[in-house]
C-alpha positions in Angstrom: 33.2 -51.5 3.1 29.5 -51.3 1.4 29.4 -47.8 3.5 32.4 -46.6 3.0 31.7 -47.0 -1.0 27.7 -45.5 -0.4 29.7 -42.1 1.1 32.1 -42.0 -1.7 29.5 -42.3 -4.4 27.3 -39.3 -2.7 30.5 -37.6 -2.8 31.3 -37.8 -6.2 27.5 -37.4 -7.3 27.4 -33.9 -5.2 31.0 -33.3 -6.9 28.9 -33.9 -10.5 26.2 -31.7 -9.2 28.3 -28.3 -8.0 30.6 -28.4 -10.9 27.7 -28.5 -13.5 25.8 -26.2 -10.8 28.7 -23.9 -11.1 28.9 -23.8 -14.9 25.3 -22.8 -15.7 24.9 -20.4 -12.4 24.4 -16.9 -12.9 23.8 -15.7 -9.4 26.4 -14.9 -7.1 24.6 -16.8 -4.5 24.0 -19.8 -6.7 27.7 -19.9 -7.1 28.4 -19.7 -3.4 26.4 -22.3 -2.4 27.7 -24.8 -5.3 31.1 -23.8 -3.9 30.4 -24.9 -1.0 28.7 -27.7 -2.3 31.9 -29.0 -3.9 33.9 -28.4 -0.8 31.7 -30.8 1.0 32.1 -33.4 -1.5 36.0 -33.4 -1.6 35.9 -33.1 2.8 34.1 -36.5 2.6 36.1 -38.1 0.2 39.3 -37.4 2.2 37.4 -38.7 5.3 36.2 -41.6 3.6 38.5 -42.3 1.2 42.3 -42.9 0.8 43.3 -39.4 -0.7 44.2 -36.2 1.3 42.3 -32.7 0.7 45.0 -31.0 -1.3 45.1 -33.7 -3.9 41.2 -33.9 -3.9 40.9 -30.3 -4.5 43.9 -30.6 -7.7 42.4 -33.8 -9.1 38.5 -31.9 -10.3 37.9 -29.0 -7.4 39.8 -27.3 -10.2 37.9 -28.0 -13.1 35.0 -26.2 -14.9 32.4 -27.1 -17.0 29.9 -29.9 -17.6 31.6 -32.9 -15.8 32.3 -36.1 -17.7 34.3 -39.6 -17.5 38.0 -39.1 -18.3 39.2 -41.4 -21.1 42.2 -44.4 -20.2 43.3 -46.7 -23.1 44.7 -50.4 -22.6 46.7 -51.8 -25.8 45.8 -55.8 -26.4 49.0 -57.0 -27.9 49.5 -60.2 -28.9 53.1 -62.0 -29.9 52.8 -66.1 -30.1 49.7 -66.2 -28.0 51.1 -64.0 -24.8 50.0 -60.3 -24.3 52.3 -57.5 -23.5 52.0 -55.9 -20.0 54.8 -53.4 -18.6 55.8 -53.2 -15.0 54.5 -50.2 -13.7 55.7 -47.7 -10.8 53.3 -49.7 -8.4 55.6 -53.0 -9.6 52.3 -54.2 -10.6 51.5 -54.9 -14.2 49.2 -53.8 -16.6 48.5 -53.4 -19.8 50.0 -50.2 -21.9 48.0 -47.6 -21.6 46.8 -44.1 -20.4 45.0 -41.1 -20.3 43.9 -39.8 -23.6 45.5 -36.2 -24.4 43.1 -33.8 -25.8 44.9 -33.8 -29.1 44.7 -37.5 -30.2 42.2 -39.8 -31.4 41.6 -42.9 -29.4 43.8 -44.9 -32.4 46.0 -41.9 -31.9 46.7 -42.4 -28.0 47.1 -46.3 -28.1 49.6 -46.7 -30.2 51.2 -43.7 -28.8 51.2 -45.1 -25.1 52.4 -48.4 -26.2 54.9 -46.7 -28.2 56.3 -44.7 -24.8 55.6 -47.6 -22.6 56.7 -50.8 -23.8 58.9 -49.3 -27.0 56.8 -50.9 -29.3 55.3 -50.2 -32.6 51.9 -50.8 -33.2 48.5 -50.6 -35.3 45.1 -50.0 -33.4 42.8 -52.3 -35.1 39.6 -52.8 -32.9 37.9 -51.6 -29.7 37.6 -54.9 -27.9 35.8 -52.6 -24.9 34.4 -49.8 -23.5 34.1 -50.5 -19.7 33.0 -48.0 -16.5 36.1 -47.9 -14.3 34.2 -47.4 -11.4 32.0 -50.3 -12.2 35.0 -52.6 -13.0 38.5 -51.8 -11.3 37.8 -48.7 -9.3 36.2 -51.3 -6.6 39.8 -52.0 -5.1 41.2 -48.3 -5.1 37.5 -46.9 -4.3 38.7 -43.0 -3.1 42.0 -43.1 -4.8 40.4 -42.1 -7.7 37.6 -39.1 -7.2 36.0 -38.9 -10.8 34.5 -41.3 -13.7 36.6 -42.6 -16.1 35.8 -44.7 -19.4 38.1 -47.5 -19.9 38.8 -48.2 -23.7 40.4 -51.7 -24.4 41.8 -52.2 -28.0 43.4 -54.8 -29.9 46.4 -54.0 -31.8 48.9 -56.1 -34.2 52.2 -55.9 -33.7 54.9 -54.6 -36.3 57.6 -57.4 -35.1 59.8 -55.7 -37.8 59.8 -52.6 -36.2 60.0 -53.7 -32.7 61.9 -51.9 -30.7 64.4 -52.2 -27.5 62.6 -51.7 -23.9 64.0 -48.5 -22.6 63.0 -47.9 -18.6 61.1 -44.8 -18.6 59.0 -42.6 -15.9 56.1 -44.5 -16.0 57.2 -48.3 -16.6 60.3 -50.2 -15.3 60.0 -53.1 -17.9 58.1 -55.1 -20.6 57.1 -59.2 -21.0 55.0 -60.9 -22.5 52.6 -63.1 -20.4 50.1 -66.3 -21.5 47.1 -66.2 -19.5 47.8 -68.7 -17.2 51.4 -67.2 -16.2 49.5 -63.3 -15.6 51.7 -61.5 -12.7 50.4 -59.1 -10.0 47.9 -56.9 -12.0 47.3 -53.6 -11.3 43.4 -53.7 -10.7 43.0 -50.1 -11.0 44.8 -50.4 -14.5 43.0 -53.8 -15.3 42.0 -57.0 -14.1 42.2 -60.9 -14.3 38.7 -60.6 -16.2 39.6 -57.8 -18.6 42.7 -59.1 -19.7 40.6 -62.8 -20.1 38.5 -61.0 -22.4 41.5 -59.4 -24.3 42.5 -63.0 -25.1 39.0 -63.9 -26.2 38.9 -61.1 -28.4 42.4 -61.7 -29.8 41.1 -65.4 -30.9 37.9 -64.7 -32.2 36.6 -63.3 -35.4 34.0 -62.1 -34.8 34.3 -60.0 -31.8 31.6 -57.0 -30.9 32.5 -54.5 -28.4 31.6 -54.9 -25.2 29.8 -51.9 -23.3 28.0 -51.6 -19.9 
């Protein structure tokens, strides 16, 4: 497993390289080689990791410019001391949450996922983390996911007036509210036993900094 990970992290560090290599090049043979650079990185990720070629070559052998993480939001919501998680298409639960479109703020993009996900209205109030997927959930789905992301964990209050019925959707299959010693199957890639513990520590205290790594 330790080698399988070292292969993946070259492959995504030489992925880094020939896309930035790529952007700034000027010289037709520059660009060649960083093309083939990057074609290297995404053959060794489908031999060492779990995705095939095509979907390697859709998920970043497509993009341009400087590489960076990709932004996912988690919504902390509380209701009589349980959090809200949603059953997700893997039937594993996490917290609501998602990618954050170009358009929207991070505020923006939590309450709008919880919104689609659980049917739920709610305020963004504080950034309870900013955490290195790779670092802390990509561990268990190391080659499913080819690229960094920055995961952004905020706590929200609930507008219980407002609170809408759970409709099943495309993404999520059903909402519930958990305590932390009833949690379900997580979805590890989505967020863990020890994220959504610090959710709850966050949600008691009052005097919470952000954590960061």
């Amino acid at each position: 497993m330790e080698d399988r990970e070292q292969w993946l992290k070259w492959a995504m560090e030489l992925q880094s390289l020939a896309q930035a290599g790529l952007n700034y090049a000027k010289d037709v043979f520059d660009v060649e080689r960083y093309t083939r650079i990057r074609e290297i990185s995404a053959e060794i990720l489908t031999k060492k990791g779990d995705v095939s070629l095509e979907k390697v070559n859709m998920m970043f052998c497509n993009e341009v410019g400087y590489q960076t993480p990709k932004m996912d939001t988690r919504a902390a919501v509380f209701k009589n001391d349980k959090i809200l998680m949603v059953k997700e298409r893997d039937k594993k639960w996490a917290l609501p949450g998602g990618w954050v479109d170009v358009y929207l703020s991070i505020k923006e993009n939590t309450e709008k996922e919880v919104k689609e996900e659980a049917g739920v209205k709610v305020t963004a109030k504080k950034i309870i983390a900013v955490q290195d997927g790779f670092k802390n959930n990509f561990g268990c789905g190391l080659g499913q996911v080819p690229y960094g992301i920055s995961k952004i964990f905020v706590l929200c209050s609930l507008d219980e007036e407002n609170e809408g019925e759970f409709v099943k959707n495309i993404e999520t299959s059903e909402r519930k509210y958990f305590s932390l010693d009833e949690l379900p199957e997580l979805s590890e890639i989505r967020n863990t036993e020890k994220q959504i513990k610090m959710c709850f520590k966050a949600y008691k205290s009052d005097t919470w900094e952000a954590v960061f790594d």
